[in-house]
Each structure stands twice: as structure tokens, then as C-alpha cells.
ROSE-4610 file (N, C-alpha, C; in Angstrom, 1 decimal, always signed):
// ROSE-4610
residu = [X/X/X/X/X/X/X/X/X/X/X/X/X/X/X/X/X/X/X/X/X/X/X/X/X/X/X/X/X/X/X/X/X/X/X/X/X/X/X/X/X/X/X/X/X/X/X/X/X/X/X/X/X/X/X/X/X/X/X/X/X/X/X/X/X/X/X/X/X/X/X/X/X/X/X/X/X/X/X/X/X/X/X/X/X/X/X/X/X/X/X/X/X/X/X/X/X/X/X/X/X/X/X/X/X/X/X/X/X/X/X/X/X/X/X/X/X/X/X/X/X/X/X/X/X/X/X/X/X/X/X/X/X/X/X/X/X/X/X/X/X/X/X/X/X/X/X/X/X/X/X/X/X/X/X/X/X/X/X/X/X/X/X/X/X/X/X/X/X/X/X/X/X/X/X/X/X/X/X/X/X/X/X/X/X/X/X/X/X/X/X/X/X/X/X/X/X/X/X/X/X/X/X/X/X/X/X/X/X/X/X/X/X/X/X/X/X/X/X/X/X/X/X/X/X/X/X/X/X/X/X/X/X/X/X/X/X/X/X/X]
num = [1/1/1/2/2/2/3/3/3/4/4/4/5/5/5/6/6/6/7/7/7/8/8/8/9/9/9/10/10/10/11/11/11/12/12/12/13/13/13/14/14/14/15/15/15/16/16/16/17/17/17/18/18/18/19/19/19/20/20/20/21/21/21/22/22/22/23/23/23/24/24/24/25/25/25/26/26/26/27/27/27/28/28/28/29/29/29/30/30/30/31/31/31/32/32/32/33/33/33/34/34/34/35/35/35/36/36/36/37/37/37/38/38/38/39/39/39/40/40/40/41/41/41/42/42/42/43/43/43/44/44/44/45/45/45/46/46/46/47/47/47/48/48/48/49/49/49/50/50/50/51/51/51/52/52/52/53/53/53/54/54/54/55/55/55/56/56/56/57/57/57/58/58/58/59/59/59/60/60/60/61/61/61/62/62/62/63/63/63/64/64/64/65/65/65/66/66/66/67/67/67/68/68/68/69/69/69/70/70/70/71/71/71/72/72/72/73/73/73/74/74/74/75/75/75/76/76/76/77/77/77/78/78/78/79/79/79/80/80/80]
x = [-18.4/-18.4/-19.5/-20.1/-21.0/-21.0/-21.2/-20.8/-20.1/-20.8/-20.3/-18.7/-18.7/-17.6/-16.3/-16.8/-15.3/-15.6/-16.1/-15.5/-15.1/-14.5/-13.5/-12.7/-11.6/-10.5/-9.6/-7.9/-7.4/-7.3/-7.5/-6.9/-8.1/-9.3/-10.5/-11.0/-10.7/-10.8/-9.8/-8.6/-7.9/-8.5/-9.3/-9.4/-10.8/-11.3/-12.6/-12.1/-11.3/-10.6/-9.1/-9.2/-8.6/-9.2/-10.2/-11.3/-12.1/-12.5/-12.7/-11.7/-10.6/-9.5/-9.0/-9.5/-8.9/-10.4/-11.8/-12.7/-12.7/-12.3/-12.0/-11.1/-10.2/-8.7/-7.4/-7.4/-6.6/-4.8/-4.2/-2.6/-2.1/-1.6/-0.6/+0.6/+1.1/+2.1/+1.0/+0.4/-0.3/-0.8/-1.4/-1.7/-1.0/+0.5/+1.5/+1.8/+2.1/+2.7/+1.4/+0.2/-1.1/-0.9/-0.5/-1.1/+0.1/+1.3/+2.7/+2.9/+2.2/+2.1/+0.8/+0.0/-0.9/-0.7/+0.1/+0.5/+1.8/+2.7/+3.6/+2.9/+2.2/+1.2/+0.4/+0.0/-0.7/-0.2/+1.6/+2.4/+2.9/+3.4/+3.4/+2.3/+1.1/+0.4/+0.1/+0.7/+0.4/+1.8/+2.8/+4.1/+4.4/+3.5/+3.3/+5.1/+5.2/+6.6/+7.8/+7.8/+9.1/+9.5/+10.5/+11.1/+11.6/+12.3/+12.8/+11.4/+10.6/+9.4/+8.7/+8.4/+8.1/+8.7/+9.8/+10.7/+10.7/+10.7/+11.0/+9.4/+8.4/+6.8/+6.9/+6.9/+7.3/+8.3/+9.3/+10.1/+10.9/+11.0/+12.3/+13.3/+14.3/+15.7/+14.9/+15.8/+15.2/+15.4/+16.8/+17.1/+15.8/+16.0/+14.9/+13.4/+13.0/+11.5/+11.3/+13.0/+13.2/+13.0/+14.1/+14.2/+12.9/+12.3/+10.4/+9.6/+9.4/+8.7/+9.3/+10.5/+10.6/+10.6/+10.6/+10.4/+8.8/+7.6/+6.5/+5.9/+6.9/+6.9/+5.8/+5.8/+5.1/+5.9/+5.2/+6.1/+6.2/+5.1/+5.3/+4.9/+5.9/+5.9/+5.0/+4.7/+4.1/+2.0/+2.0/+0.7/-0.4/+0.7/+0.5/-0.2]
y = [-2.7/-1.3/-1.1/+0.3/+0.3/+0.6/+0.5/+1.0/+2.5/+2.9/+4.7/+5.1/+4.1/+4.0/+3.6/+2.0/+1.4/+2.3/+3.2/+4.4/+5.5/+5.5/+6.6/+6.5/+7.1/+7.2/+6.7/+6.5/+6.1/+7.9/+8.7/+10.0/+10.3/+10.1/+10.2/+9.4/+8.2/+7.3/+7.9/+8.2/+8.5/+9.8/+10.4/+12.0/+11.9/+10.7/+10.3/+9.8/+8.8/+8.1/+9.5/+10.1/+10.8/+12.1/+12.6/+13.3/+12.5/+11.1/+10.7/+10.2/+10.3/+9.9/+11.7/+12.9/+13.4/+14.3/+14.1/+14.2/+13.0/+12.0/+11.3/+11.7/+12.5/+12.8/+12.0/+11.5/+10.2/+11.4/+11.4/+11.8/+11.5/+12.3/+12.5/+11.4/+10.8/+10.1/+8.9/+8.7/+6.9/+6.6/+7.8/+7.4/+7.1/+8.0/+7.7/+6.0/+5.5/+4.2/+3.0/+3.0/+2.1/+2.3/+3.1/+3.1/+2.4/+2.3/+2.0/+0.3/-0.2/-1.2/-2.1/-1.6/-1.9/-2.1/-1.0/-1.3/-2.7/-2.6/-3.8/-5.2/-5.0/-6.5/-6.8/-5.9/-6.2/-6.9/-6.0/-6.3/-7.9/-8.2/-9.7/-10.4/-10.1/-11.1/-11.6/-10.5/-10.3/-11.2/-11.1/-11.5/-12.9/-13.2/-13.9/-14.1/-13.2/-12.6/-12.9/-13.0/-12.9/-11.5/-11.3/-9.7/-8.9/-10.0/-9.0/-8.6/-9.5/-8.8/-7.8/-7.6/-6.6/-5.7/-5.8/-4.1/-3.9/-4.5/-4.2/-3.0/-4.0/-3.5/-2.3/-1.7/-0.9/-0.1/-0.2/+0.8/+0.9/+0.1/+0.4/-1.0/-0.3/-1.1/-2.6/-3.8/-4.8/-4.8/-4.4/-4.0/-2.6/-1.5/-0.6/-1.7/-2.2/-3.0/-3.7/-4.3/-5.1/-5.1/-3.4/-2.1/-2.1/-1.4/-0.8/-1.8/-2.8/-3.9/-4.3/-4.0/-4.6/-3.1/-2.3/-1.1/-0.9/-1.1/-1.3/-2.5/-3.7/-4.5/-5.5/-5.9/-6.7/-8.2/-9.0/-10.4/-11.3/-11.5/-12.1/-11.2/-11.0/-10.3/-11.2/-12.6/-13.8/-13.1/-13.4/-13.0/-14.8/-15.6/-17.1/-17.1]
z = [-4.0/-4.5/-5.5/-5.8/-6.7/-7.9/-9.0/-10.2/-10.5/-9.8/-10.0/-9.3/-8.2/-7.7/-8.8/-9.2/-10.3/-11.2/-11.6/-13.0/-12.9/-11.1/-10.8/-11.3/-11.0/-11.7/-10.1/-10.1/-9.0/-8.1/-8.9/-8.5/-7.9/-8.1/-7.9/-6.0/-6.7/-5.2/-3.9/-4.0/-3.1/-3.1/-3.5/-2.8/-2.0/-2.3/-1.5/-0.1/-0.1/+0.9/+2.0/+1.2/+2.2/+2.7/+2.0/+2.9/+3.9/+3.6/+4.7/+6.3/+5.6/+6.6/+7.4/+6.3/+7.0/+8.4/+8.1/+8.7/+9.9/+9.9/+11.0/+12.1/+11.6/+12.0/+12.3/+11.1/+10.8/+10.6/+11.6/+11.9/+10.1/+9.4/+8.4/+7.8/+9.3/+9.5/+9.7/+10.1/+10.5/+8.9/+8.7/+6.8/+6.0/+6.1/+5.1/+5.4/+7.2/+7.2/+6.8/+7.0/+6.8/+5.3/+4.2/+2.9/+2.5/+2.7/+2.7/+3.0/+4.7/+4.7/+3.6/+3.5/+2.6/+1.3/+0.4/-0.6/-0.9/+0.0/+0.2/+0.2/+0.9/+1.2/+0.2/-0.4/-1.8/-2.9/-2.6/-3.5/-3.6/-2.3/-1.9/-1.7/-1.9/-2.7/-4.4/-4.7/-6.0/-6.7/-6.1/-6.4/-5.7/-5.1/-4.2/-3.4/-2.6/-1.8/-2.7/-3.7/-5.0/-4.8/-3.5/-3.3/-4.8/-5.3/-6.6/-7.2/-7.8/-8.5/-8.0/-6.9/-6.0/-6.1/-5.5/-5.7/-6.8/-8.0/-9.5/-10.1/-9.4/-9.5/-9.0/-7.5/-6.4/-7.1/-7.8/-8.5/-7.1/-6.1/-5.4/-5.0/-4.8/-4.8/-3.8/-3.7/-3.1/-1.7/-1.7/-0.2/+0.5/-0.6/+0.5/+0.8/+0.1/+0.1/+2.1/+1.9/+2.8/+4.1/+3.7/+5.3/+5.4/+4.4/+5.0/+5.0/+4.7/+5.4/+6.6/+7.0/+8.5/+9.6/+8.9/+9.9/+10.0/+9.1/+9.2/+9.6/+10.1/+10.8/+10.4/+8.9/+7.8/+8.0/+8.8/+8.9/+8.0/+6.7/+5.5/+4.6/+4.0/+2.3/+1.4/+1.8/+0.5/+0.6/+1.9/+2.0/+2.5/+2.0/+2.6/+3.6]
């Protein structure tokens, strides 16, 4: 990335990334689940798949983490 880029802000980068998602015609619903699995996987590498730490990070319960990683069909949470 180039410098001008890292001193956006996060509110800034997602409105770049989703004008270009929405000029591609990237469906509403495929976005919500790709940013969703993406974020999880980030999360389990960062936690390196320690579910509690994750959900706690994530602000959601351990069990929901569990359901949406297996309904977005994420086979390791570790990232291993």
C-alpha cells in the first residue's frame, strides 16, 4: 500500500473498498458473508483459534462465533 493510503482512516478505506465492490457489482449479501469470513479468520490468526479470545475481541458470545464460522463454512478458526 502507499503512504497516502496507511493515513486513511478505517472509515475512509472501507468507503474506497466498497465503491469499488459496489462498481464491480459485488451482491449486498456475498459482501456482508466475504467481510464476515475474513474478519473471523483474521481473528483466529491473531488469537491464534483461542475461541474465547476471539469472541471476547469480536464482542460476540462464543457459541455465536462457532454457529458463524460453521455456517460460513471456515474449517480452522487457528489459521495454522
Amino acid at each position: 500500500m502507499d503512504k497516502k493510503y496507511d493515513q486513511l482512516n478505517i472509515h475512509q478505506k472501507m468507503e474506497m473498498l466498497v465503491a469499488d465492490m459496489v462498481d464491480k457489482g459485488v451482491r449486498f449479501r456475498d459482501a456482508l458473508k466475504e467481510f464476515q469470513k475474513l474478519y473471523i479468520e483474521s481473528a483466529g490468526r491473531k488469537f491464534m483459534g483461542n475461541k474465547t479470545k476471539m469472541s471476547e475481541a469480536l464482542g460476540v458470545h462464543r457459541n455465536t462465533l462457532h454457529n458463524r464460522a460453521k455456517t460460513l463454512k471456515i474449517k480452522k478458526l487457528s489459521g495454522r
